[in-house]
Backbone of each chain as nested JSON, in Angstrom:
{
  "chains": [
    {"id": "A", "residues": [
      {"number": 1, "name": "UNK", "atoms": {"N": [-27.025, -6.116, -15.191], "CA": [-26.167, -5.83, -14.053], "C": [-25.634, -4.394, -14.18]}},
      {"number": 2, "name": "UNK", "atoms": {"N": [-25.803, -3.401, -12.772], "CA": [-25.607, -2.035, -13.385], "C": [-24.173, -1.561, -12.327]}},
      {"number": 3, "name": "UNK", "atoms": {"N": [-24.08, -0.336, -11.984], "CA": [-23.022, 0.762, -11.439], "C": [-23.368, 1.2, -11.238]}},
      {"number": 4, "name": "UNK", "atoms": {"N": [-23.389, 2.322, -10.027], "CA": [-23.079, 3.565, -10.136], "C": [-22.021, 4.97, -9.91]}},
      {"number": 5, "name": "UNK", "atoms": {"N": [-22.86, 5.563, -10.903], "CA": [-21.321, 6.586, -10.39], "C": [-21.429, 7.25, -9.534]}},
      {"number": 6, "name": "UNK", "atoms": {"N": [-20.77, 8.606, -9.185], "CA": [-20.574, 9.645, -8.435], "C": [-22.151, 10.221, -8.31]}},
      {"number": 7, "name": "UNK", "atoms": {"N": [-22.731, 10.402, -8.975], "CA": [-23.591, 10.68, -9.404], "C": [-24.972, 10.281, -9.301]}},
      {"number": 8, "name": "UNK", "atoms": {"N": [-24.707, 9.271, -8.785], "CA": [-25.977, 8.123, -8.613], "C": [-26.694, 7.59, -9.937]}},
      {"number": 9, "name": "UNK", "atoms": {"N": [-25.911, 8.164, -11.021], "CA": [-26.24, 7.322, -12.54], "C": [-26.168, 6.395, -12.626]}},
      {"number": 10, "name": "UNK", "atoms": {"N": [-27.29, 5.425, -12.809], "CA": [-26.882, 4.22, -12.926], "C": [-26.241, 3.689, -14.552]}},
      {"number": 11, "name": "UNK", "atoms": {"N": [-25.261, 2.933, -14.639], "CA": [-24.644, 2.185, -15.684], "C": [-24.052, 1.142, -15.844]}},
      {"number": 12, "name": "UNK", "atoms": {"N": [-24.974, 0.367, -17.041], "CA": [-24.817, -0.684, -17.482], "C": [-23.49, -1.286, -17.554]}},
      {"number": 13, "name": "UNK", "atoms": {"N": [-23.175, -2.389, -16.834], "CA": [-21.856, -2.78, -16.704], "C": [-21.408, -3.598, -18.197]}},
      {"number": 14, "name": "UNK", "atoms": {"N": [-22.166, -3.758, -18.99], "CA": [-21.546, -4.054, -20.388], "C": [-21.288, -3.368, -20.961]}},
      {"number": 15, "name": "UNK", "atoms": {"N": [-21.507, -2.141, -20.968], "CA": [-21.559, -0.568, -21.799], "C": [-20.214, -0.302, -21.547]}},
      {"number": 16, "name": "UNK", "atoms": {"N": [-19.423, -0.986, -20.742], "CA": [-18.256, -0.398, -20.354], "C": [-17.032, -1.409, -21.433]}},
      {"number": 17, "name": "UNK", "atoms": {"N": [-17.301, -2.235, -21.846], "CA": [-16.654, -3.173, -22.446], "C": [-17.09, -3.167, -24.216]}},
      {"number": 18, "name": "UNK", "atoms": {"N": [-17.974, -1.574, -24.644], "CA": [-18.578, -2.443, -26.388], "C": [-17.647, -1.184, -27.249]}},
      {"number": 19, "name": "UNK", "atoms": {"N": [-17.023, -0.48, -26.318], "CA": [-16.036, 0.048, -27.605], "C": [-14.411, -0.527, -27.41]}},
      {"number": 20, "name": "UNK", "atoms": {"N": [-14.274, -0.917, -26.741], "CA": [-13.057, -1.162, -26.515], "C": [-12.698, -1.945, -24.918]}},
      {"number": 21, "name": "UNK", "atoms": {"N": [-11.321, -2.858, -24.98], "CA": [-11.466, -3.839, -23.838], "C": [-11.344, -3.034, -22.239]}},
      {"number": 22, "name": "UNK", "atoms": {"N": [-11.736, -3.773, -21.387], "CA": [-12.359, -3.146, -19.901], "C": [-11.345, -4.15, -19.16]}},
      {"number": 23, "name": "UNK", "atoms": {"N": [-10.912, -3.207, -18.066], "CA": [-10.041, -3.621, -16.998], "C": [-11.35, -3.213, -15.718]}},
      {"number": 24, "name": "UNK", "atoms": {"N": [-11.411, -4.143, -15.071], "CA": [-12.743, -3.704, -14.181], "C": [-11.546, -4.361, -12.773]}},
      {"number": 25, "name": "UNK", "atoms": {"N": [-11.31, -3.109, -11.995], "CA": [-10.737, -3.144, -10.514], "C": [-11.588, -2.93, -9.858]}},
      {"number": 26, "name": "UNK", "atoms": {"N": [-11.562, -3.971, -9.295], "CA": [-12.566, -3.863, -7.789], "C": [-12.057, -3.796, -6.479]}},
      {"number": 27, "name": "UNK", "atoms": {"N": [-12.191, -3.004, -5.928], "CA": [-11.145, -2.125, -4.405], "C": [-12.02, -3.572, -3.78]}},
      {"number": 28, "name": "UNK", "atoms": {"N": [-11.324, -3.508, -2.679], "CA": [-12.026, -4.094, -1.297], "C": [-12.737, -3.116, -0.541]}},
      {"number": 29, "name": "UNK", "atoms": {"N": [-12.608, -1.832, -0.919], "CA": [-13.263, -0.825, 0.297], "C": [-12.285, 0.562, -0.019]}},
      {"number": 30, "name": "UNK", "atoms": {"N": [-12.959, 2.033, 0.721], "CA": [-12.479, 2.982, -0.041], "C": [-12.059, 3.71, 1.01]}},
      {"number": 31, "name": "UNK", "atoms": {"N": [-11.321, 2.44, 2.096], "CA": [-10.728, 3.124, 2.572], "C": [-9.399, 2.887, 2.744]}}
    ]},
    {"id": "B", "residues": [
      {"number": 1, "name": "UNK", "atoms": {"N": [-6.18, 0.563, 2.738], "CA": [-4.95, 1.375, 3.09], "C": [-4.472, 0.611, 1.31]}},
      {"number": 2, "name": "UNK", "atoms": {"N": [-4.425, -0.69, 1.303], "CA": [-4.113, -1.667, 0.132], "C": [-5.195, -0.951, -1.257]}},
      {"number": 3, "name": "UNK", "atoms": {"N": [-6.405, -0.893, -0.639], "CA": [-6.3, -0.642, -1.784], "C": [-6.26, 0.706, -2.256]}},
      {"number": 4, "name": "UNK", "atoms": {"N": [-6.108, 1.775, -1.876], "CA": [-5.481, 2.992, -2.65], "C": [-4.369, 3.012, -2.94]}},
      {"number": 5, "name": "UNK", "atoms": {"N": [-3.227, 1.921, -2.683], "CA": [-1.688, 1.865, -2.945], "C": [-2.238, 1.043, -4.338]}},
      {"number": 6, "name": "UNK", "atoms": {"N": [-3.08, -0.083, -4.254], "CA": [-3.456, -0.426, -5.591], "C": [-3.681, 0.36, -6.693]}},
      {"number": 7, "name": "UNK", "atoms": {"N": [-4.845, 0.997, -6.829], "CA": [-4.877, 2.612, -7.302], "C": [-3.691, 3.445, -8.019]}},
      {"number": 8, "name": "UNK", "atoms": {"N": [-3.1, 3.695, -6.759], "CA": [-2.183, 4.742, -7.124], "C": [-1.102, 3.756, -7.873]}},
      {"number": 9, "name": "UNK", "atoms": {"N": [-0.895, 2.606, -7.703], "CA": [0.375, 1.87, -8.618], "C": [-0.706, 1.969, -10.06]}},
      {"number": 10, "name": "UNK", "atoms": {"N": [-1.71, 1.758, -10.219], "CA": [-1.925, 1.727, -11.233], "C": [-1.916, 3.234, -12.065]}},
      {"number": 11, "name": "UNK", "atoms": {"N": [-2.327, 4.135, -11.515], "CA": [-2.253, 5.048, -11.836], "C": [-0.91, 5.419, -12.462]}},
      {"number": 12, "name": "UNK", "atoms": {"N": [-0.286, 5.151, -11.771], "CA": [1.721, 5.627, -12.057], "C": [1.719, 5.184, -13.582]}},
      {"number": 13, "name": "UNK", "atoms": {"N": [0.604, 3.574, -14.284], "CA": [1.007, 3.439, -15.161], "C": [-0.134, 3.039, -16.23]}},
      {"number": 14, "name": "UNK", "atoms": {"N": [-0.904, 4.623, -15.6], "CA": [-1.763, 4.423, -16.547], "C": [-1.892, 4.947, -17.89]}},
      {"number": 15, "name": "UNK", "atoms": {"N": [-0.844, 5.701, -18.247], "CA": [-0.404, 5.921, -19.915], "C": [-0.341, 4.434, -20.863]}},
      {"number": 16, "name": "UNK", "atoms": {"N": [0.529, 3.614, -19.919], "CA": [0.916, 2.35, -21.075], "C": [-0.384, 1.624, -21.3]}},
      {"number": 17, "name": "UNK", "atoms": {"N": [-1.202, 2.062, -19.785], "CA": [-2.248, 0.905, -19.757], "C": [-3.276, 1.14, -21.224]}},
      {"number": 18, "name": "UNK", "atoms": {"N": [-3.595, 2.564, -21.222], "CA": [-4.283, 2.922, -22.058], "C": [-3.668, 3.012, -23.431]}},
      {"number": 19, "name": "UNK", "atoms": {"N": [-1.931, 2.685, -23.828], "CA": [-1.542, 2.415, -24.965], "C": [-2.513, 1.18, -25.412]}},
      {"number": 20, "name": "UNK", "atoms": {"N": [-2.615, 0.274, -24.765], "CA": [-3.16, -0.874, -25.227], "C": [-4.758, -1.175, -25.732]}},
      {"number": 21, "name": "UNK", "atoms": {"N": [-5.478, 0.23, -25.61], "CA": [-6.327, 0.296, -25.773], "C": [-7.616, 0.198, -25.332]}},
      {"number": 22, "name": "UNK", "atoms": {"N": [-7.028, 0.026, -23.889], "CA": [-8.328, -0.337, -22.933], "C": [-8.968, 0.736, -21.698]}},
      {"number": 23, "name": "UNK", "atoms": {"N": [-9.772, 0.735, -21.643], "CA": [-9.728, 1.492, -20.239], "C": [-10.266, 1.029, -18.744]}},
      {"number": 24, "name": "UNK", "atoms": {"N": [-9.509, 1.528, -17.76], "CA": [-9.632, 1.072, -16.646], "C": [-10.694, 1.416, -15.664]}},
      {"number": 25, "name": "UNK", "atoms": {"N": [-11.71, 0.602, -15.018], "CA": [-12.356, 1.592, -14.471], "C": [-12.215, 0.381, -13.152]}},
      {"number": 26, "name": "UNK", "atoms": {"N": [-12.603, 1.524, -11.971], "CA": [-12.418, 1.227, -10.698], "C": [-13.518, 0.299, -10.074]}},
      {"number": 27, "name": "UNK", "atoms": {"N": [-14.098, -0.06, -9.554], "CA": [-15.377, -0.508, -8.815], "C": [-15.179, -0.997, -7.387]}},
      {"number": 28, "name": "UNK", "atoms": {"N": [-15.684, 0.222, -6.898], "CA": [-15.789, 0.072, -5.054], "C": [-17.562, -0.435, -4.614]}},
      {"number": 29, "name": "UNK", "atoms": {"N": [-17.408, -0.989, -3.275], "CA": [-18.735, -1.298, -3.017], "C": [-19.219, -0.443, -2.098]}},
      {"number": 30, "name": "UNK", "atoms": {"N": [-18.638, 0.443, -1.886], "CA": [-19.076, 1.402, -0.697], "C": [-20.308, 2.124, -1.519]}},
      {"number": 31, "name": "UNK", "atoms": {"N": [-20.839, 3.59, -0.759], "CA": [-21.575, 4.687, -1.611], "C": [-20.962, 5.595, -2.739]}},
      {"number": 32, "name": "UNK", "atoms": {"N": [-21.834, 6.288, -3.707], "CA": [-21.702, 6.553, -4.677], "C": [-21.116, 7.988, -3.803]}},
      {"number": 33, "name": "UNK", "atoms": {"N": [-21.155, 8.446, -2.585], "CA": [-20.49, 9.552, -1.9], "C": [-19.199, 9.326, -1.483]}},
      {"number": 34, "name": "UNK", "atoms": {"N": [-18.846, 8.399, -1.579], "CA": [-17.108, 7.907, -1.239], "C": [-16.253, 8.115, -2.365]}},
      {"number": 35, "name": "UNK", "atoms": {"N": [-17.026, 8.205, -3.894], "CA": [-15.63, 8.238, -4.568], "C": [-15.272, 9.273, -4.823]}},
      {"number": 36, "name": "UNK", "atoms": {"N": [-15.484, 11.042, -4.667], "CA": [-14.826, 11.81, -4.806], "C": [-14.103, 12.076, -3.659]}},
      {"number": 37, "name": "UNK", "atoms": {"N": [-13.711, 11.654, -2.499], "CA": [-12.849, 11.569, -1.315], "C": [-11.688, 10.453, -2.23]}},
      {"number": 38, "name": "UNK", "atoms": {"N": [-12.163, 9.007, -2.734], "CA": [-11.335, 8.613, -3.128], "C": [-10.396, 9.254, -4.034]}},
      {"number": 39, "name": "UNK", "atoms": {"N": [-10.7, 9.348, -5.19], "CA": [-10.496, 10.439, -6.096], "C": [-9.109, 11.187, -5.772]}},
      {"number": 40, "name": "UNK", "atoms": {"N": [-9.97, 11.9, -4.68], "CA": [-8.516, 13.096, -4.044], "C": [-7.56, 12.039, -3.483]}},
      {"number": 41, "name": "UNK", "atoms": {"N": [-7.853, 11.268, -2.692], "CA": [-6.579, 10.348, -2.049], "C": [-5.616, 9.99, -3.039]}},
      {"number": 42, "name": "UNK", "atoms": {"N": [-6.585, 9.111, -4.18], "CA": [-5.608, 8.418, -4.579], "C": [-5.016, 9.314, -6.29]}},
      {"number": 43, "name": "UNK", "atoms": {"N": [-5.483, 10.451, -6.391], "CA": [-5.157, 10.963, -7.709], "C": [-5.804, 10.452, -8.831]}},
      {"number": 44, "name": "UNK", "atoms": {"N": [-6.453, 9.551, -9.061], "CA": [-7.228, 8.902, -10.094], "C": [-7.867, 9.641, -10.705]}},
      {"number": 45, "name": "UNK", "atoms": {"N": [-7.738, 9.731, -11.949], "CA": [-8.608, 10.518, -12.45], "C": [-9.196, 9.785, -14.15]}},
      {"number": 46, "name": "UNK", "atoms": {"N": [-9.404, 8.797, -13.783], "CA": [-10.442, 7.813, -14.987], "C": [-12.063, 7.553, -13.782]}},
      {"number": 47, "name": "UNK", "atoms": {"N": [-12.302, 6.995, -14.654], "CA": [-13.73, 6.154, -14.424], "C": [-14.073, 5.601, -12.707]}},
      {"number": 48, "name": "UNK", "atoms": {"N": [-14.704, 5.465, -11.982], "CA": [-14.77, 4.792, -10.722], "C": [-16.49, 4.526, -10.869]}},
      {"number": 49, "name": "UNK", "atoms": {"N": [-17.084, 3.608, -10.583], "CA": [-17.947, 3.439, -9.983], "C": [-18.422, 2.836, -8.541]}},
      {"number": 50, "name": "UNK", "atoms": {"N": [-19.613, 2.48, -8.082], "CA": [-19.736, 1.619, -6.512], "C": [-20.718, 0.24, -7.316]}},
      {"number": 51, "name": "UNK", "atoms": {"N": [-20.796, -0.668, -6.433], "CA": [-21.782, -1.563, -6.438], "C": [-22.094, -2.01, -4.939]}},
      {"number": 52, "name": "UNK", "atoms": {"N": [-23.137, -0.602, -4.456], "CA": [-23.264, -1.202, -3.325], "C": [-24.107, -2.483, -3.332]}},
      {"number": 53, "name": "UNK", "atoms": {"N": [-24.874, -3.017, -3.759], "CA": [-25.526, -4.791, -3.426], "C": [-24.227, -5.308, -3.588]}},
      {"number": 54, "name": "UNK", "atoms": {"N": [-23.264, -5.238, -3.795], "CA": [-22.44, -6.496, -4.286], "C": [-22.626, -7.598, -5.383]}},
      {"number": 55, "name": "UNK", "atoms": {"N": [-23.3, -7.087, -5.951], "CA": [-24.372, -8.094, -7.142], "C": [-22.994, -8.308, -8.067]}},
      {"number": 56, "name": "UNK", "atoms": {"N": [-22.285, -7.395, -8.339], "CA": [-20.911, -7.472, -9.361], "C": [-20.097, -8.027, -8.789]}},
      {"number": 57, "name": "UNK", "atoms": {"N": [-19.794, -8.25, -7.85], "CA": [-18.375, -8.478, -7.215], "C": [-18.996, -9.862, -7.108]}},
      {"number": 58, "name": "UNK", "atoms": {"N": [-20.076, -10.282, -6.726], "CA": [-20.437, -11.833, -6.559], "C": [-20.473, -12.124, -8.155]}},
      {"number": 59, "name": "UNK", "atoms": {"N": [-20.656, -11.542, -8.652], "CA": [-20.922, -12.146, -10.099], "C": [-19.609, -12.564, -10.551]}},
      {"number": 60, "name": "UNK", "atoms": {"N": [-18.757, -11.538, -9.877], "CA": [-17.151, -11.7, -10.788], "C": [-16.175, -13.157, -10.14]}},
      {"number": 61, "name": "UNK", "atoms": {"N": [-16.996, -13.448, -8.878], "CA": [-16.432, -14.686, -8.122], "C": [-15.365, -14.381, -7.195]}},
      {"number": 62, "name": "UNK", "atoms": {"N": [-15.635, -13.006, -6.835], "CA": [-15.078, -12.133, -6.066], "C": [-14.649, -12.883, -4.21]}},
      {"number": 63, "name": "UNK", "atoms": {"N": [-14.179, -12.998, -4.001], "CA": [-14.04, -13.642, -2.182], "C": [-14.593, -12.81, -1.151]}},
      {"number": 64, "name": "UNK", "atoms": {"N": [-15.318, -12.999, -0.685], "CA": [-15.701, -12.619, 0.879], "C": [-15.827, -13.404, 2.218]}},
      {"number": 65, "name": "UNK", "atoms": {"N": [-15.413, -12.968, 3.567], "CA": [-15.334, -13.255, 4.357], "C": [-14.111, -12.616, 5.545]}},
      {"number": 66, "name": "UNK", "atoms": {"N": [-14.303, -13.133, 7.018], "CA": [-13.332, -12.344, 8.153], "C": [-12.098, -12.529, 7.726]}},
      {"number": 67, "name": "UNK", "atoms": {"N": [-12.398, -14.359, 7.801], "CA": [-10.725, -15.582, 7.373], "C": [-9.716, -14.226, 5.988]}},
      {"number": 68, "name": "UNK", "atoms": {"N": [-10.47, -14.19, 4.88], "CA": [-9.878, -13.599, 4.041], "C": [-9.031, -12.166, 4.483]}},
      {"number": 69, "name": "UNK", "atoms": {"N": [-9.802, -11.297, 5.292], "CA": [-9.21, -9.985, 5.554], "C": [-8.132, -10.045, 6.454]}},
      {"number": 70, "name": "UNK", "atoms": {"N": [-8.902, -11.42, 7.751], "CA": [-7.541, -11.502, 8.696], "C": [-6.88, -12.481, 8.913]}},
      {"number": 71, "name": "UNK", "atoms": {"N": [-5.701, -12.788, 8.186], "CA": [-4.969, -13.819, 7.972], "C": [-3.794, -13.117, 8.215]}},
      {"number": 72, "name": "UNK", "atoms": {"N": [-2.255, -14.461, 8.58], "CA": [-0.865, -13.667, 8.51], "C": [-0.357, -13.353, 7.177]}},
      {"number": 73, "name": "UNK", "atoms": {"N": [-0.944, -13.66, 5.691], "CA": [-0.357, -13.463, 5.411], "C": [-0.713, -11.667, 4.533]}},
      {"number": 74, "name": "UNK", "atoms": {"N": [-1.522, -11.599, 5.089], "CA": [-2.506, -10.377, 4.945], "C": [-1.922, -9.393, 5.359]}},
      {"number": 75, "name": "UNK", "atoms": {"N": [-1.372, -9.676, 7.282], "CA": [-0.55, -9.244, 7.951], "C": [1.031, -8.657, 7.281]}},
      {"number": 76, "name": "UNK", "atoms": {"N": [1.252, -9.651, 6.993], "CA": [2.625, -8.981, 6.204], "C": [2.479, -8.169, 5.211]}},
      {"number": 77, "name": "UNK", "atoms": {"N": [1.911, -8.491, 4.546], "CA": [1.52, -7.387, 2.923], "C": [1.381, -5.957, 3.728]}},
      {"number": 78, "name": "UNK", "atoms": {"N": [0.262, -5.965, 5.064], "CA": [0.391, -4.749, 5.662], "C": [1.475, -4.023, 6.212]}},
      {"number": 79, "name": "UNK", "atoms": {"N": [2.093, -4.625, 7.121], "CA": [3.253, -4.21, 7.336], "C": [4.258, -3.89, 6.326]}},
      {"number": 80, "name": "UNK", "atoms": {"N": [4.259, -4.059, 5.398], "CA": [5.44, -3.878, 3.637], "C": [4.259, -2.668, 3.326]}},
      {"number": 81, "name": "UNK", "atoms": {"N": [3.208, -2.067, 3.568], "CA": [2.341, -1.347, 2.978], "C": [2.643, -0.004, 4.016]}},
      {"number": 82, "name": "UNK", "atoms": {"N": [2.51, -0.026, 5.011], "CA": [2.673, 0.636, 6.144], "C": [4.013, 1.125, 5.922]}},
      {"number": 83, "name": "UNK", "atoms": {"N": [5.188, 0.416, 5.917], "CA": [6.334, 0.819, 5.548], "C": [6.847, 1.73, 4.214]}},
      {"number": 84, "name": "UNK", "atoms": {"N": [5.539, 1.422, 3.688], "CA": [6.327, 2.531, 2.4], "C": [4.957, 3.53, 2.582]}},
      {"number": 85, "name": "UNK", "atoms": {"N": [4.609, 4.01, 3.937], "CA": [3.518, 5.376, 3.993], "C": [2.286, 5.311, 4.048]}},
      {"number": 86, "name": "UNK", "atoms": {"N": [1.919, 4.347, 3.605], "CA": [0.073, 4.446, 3.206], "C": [-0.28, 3.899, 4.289]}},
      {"number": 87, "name": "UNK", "atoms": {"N": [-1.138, 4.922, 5.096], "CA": [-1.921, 4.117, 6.432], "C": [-3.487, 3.968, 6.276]}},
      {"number": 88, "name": "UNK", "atoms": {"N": [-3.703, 3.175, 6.814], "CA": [-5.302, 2.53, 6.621], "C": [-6.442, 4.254, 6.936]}},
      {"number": 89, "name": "UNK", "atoms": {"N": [-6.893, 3.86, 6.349], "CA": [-8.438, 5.104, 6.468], "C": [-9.289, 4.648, 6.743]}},
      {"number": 90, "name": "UNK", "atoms": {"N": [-10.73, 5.38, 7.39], "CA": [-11.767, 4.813, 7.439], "C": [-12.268, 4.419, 5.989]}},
      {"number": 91, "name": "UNK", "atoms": {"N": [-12.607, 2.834, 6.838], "CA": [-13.005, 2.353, 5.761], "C": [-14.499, 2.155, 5.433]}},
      {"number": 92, "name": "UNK", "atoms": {"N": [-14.807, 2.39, 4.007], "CA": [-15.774, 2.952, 3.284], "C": [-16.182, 1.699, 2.525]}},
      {"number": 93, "name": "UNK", "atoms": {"N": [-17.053, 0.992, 3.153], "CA": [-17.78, -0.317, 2.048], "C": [-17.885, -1.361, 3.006]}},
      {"number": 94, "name": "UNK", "atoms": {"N": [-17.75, -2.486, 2.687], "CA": [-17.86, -3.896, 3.299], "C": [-16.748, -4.317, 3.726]}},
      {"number": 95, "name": "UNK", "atoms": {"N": [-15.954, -4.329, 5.036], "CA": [-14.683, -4.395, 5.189], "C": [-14.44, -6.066, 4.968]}},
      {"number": 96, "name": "UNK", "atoms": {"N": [-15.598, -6.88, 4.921], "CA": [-14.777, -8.217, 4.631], "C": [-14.929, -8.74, 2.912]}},
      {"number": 97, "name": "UNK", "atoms": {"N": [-15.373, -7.842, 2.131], "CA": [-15.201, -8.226, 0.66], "C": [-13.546, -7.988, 0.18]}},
      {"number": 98, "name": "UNK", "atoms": {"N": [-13.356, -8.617, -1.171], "CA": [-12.247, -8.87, -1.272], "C": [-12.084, -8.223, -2.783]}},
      {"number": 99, "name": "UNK", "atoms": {"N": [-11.031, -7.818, -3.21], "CA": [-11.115, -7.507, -3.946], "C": [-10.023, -8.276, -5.532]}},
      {"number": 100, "name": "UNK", "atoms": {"N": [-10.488, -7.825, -7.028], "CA": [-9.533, -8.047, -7.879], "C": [-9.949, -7.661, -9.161]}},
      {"number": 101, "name": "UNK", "atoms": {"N": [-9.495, -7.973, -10.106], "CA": [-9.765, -7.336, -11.649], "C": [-10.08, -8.439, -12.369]}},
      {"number": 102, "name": "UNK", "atoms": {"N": [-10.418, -7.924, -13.308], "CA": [-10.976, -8.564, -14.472], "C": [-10.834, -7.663, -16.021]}},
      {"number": 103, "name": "UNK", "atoms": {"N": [-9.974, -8.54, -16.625], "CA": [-9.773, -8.164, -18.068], "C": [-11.0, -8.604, -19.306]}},
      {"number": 104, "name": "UNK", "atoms": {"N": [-11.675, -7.498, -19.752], "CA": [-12.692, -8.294, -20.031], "C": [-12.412, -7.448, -22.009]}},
      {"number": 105, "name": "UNK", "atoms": {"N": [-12.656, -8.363, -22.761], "CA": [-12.372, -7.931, -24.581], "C": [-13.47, -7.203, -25.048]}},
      {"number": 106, "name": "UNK", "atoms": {"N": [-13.837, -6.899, -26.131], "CA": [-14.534, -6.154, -26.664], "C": [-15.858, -7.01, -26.734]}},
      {"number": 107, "name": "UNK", "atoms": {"N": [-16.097, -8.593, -27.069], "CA": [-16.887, -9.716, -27.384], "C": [-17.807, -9.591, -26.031]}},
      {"number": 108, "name": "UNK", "atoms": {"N": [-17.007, -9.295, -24.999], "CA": [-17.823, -9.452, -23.616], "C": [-16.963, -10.689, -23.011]}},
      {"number": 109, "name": "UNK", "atoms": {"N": [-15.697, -11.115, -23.343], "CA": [-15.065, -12.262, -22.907], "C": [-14.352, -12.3, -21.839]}},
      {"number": 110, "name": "UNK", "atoms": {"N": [-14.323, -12.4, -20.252], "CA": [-13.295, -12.25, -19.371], "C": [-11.861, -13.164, -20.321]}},
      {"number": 111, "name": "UNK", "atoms": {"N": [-11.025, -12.323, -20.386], "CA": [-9.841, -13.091, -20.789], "C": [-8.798, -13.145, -19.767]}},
      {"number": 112, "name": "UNK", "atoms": {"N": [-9.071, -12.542, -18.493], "CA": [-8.113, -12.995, -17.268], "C": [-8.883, -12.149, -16.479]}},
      {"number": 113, "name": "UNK", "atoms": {"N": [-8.663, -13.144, -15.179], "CA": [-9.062, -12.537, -13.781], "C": [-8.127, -12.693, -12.81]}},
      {"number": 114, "name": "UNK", "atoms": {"N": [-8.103, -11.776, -11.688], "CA": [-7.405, -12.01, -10.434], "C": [-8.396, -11.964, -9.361]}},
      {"number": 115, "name": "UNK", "atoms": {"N": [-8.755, -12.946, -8.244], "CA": [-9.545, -12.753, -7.51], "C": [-8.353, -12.832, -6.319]}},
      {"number": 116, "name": "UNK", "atoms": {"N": [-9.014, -11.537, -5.431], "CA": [-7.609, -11.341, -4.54], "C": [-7.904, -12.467, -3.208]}},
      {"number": 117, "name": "UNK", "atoms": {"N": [-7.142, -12.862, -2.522], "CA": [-7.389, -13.674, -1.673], "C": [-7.242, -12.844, -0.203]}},
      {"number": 118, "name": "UNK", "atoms": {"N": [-6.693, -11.656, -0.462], "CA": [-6.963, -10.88, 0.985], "C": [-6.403, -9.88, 0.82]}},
      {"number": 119, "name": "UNK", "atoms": {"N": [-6.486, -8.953, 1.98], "CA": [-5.343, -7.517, 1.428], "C": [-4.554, -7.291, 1.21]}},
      {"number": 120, "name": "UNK", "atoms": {"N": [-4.019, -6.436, 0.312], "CA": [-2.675, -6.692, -0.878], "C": [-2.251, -7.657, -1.336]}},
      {"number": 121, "name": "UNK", "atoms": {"N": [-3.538, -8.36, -1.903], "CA": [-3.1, -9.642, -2.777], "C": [-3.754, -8.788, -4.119]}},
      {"number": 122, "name": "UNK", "atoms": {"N": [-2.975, -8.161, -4.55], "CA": [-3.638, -7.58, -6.083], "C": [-2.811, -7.614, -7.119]}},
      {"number": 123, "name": "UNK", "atoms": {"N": [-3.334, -7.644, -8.325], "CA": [-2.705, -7.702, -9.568], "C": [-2.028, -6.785, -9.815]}},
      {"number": 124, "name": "UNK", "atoms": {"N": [-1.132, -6.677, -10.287], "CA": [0.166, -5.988, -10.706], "C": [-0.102, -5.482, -12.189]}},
      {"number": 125, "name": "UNK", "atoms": {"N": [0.141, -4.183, -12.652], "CA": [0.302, -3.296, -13.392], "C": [0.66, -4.088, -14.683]}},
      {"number": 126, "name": "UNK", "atoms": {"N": [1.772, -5.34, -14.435], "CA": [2.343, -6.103, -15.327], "C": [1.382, -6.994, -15.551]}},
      {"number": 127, "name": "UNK", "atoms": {"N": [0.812, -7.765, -14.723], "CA": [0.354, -8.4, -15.224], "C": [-1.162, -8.522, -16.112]}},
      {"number": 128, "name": "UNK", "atoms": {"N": [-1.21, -7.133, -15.658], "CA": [-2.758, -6.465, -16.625], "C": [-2.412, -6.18, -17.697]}},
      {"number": 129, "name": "UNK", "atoms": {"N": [-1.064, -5.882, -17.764], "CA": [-0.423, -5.377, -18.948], "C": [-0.234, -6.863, -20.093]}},
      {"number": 130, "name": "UNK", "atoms": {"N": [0.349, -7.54, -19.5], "CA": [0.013, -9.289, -20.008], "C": [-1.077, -9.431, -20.555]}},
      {"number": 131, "name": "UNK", "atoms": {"N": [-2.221, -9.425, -20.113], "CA": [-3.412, -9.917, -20.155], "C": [-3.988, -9.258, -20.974]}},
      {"number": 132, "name": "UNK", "atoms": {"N": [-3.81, -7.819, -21.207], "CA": [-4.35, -6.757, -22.328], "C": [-3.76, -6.871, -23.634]}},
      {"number": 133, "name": "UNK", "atoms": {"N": [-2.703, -7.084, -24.049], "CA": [-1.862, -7.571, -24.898], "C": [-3.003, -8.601, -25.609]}},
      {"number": 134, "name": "UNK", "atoms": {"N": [-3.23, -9.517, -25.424], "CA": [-4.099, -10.166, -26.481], "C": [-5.502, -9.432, -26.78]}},
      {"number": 135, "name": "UNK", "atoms": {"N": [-6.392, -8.73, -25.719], "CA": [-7.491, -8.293, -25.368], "C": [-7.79, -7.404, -26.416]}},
      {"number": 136, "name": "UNK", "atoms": {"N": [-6.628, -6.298, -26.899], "CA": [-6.047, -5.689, -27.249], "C": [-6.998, -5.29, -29.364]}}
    ]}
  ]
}
């Protein structure tokens, strides 16, 4: 399961959680 | 409009957040071209990504639908939102997904979630702060 950023990088949504704990906010919309 | 007041409350306290050792990252479903507009709105300056499929936000057990966005009690949260400045923007993503967080440990363990039930139904600064405390 991936992300992306600004960037169009895609990243691994576990990668975000293996050094340390992850608060994952999810907007409804950006506006 | 909710959720950049979300944002920005978190932001106000994102020193303590990161005492605890964690870091916060954002996840919008709009395009990967919306978040440096966000960015500037809301002052953020950690992590953001998009998931436009929605593949994450369904995974997280996230709510979608009209019922969810337009409800009264949705209504009021807006009006208390409106009143302290923040007016709605074009909006950028899926206007009937819903949004919330997820505290997730080092193991890969959700150790608390908030799934929002409509706009400005979001987790509070405190109570992430709760939830990180063991995560921790």
């Amino acid at each position: 399961m991936t992300v992306l950023d600004e960037h169009k990088q895609v990243i691994t949504l576990g990668s975000l959680w293996r050094d340390k704990p992850a608060v994952l906010v999810f907007v409804r919309h950006f506006g | 409009m909710h959720c950049r007041e979300h944002v920005v409350q978190l932001h106000h306290r994102i020193e303590e957040l990161h005492a605890t050792g964690a870091e916060i990252y954002v996840i919008g479903n709009g395009s990967p071209s919306f978040i440096d507009g966000f960015r500037e709105e809301t002052g953020w300056r950690g992590p953001i990504y998009v998931d436009p499929s929605l593949e994450v936000y369904k995974a997280a057990g996230l709510k979608r639908g009209v019922l969810k966005t337009f409800n009264l009690a949705a209504g009021i949260r807006s009006i208390g939102t409106l009143r302290r400045g923040i007016k709605q923007g074009r909006t950028q993503g899926d206007p009937w997904q819903q949004g919330g967080v997820l505290v997730i440990d080092r193991a890969g363990e959700i150790v608390w979630a908030h799934a929002s039930g409509g706009p400005g139904d979001n987790a509070t600064a405190d109570q992430i702060l709760t939830a990180l405390r063991p995560a921790a």
